[in-house]
C-alpha positions, 0 to 999 in steps of 0.5 A, a space after each residue: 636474777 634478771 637484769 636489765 639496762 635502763 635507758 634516758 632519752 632527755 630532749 628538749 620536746 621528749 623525754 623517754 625513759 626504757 627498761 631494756 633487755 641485754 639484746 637491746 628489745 625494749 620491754 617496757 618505757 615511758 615518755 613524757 612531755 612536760 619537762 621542758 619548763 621544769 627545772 634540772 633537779 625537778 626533771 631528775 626527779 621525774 626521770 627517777 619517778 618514770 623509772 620506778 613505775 616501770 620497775 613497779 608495772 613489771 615487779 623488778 626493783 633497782 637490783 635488776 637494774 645493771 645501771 641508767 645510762 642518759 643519752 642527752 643533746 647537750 654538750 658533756 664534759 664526759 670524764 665529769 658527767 658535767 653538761 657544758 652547753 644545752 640549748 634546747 633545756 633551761 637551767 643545765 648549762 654547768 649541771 653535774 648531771 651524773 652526780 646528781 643522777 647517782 645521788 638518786 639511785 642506787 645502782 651506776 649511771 652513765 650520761 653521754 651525748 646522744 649521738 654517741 649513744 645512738 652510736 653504740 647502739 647501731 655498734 652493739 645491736 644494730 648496722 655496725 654489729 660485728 664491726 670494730 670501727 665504725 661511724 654513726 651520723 644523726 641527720 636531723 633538725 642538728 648535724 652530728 656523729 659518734 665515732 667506734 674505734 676498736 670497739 670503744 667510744 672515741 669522746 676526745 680530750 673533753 668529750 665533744 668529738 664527733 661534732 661533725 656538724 661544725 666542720 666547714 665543708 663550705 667556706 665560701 657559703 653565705 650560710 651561718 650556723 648556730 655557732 656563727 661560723 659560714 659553711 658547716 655542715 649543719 648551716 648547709 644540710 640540716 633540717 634546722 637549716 630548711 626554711 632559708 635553704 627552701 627560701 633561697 631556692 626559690 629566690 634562685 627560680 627554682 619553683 614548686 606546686 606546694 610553695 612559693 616566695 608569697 607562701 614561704 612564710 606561711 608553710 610549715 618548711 622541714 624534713 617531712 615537708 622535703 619528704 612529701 615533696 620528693 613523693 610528686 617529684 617537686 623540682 624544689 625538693 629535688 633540687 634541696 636534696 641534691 644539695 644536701 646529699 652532696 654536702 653529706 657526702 663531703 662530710 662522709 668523705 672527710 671522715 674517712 680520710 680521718 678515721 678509715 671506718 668498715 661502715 658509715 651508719 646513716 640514722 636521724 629523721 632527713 633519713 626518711 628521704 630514701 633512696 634519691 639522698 642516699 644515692 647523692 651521698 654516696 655518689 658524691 663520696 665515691 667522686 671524691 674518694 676515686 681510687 683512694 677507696 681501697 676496700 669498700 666502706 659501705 654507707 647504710 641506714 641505721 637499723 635500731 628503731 628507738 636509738 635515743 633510748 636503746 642507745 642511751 641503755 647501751 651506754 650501761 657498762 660500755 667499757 666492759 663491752 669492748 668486742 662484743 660488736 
């Protein structure tokens, strides 16, 4: 009999659920967006729902099935399939996602954070493939990592490792983050950060044939925004991704002197600004590491096209996946 995985990207816009194959292809999936203003149960409901109709569209059942794993961007008391914090669905905070989740469907699940998901997928089929200890970062609207250690997921004493989005790489920034402290990560490279960054470019002089101080308010300010920027050579947005790129490169910096990788895989939508923010990344880093880079730790771009959902289904059995890299 054919088995396959079953992946659950829940996010606060989107929610996609995917058979996929042991090699991580996708078969066949589904999104939706009229979730966000349902309730947790209704939501499992659907997910549930989503799940059977693609089981049906390719005449499996749930026997095929070796288990539903669910990559989500909320906080998770791992060892208790617990959500502690999501701020972008009401309702979850507390919510016994896995249990729920079990009780709905006849064969194991699994629900870790996203980024941890996304982690393991680039380890299983992607950039980190053949590695043993290797760290994804997502570069998008928040800031944060999953952490391959021996071929396992380090998830720390309650299942938040990895928020490295909160570490301070700048203390003496006046930028706050979502969790109120000045200089995280997040506060000064995130996408969710980009309109009072750009704002305050502007207010230092820097200038732009696509925004100004009078406009600022008026234009749509994110990922894509620096992106077109970066194709014309706008000062503005050289001059953010300078920014940004430095601060990432910290970031990389610091999680090499913890956890000493074989590579830092890059993935998240600020990716997408190409070669000027990876050159900064890695400059930056290589000025900080100098001669304390005893063996090269490459920094690459993720290579798994859908990693919310392909991750999600490599979380299906991760303990018995040890080495298989």
């Amino acid at each position: 009999m054919d088995k396959f995985l079953c992946g659950v990207d829940l996010g606060g816009t989107k929610l996609s659920v995917g058979l996929v194959r042991e090699t991580g292809e996708i078969l066949d999936q589904e999104t939706v967006y009229d979730h966000v203003k349902k309730k947790p149960d209704q939501i499992l409901d659907q997910i549930v729902g989503l799940i059977h109709q693609l089981l049906t569209r390719q005449k499996l059942t749930e026997a095929n099935l070796q288990g539903v794993g669910v990559g989500t961007a909320g906080h998770l008391r791992y060892r208790d399939g617990v959500i502690i914090t999501m701020s972008n669905l009401e309702g979850f905070r507390g919510f016994p996602l896995r249990d729920r989740l079990q009780a709905r469907l006849s064969v194991p699940v699994e629900v870790d954070n996203d980024a941890n998901a996304q982690a393991f997928a680039e380890y299983r089929f992607g950039a980190g493939r053949g590695t043993q200890d290797m760290i994804f970062m997502t570069l998008s609207t928040q800031i944060g990592a999953g952490i391959v250690l021996g071929g396992k997921l380090l998830r720390g004493m309650t299942g938040t490792a990895g928020e490295i989005g909160h570490t301070i790489v700048d203390p003496h920034s006046d930028l706050v983050c979502p969790c109120g402290n000045r200089g995280c990560l997040i506060a000064v490279a995130s996408g969710v950060s980009l309109p009072l960054v750009v704002r305050r470019k502007l207010e230092q002089g820097f200038t732009s044939t696509r925004i100004s101080l009078a406009t600022v308010g008026q234009t749509t300010v994110d990922g894509n925004f620096i992106r077109e920027g970066l194709l014309v050579q706008d000062a503005l947005a050289l001059a953010v991704v300078a920014d940004y790129s430095a601060s990432i490169g910290i970031g990389v910096y610091n999680l090499f002197q913890i956890f000493n990788p074989e590579v830092v895989v890059l993935g998240g939508g600020l990716t997408q600004w190409g070669k000027p923010y990876f050159d900064g990344i890695e400059r930056r880093f290589k000025e900080l590491a100098r001669d304390m880079l005893f063996d090269p730790m490459p920094i690459v771009a993720g290579t798994i096209a859908n990693s919310g959902l392909v991750g999600a289904a490599s979380l299906v059995g991760e303990a018995s996946q040890v080495g298989l890299g």
